[in-house]
C-alpha positions in Angstrom: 31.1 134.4 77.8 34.8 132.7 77.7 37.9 134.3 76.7 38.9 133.2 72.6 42.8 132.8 72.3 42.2 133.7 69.0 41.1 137.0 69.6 44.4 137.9 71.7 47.5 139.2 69.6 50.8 140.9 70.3 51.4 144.4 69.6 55.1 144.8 70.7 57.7 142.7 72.5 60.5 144.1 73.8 63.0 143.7 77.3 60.4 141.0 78.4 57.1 142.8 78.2 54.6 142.2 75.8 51.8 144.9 74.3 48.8 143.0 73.8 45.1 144.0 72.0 42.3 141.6 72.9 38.9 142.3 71.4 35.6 140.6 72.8 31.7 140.9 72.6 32.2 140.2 76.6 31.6 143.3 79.0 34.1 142.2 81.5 37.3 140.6 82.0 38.6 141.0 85.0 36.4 138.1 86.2 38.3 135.7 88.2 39.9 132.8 85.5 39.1 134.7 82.3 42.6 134.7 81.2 43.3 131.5 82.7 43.6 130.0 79.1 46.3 132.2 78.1 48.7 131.5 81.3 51.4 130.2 78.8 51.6 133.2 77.3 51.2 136.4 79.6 53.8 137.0 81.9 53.4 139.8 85.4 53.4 143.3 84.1 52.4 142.4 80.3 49.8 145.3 79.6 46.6 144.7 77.1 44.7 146.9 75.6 41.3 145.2 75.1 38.2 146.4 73.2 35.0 145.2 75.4 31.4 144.8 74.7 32.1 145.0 71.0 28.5 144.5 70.7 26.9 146.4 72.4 28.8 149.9 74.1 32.1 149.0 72.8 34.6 150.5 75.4 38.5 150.5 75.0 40.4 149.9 78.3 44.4 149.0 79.8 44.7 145.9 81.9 48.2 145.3 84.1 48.4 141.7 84.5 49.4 141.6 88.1 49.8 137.8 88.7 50.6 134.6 87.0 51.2 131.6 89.1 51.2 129.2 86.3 47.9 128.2 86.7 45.9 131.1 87.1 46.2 134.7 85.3 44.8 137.5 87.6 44.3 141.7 85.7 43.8 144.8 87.1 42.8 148.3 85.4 45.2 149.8 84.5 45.6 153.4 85.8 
């Protein structure tokens, strides 16, 4: 599936980081582009919380969103 802007929200801004919550029916995210969409809008070290496979075995996990070269949005796990 494809990331859906609409499904990404703020949580907390403060001192340049944003919280964000991202829910999708998607079991992974951290394929390469899937946040490409959203490049205006998270910055390097922005964390999101995202519910996955909503769906099917819905599973909560952190992302770290470790590069953003204005093109291209890269995540990690968060751990």
């Amino acid at each position: 599936m494809a990331f859906t802007a609409s499904e990404l929200s703020v949580l907390a801004y403060a001192n340049n980081f944003t919280l964000w919550h991202y829910v999708t029916t998607d079991d992974d995210v951290t394929t390469t582009g899937y946040f490409n969409k959203a490049v205006d809008m998270l910055r390097l070290n922005d964390l999101i919380i995202a519910n996955v496979d909503t769906d099917g075995t819905p599973v909560t996990k952190f992302y770290l969103v470790t590069g953003n070269d204005g093109s291209s949005v890269s995540i990690t796990v968060y751990s």
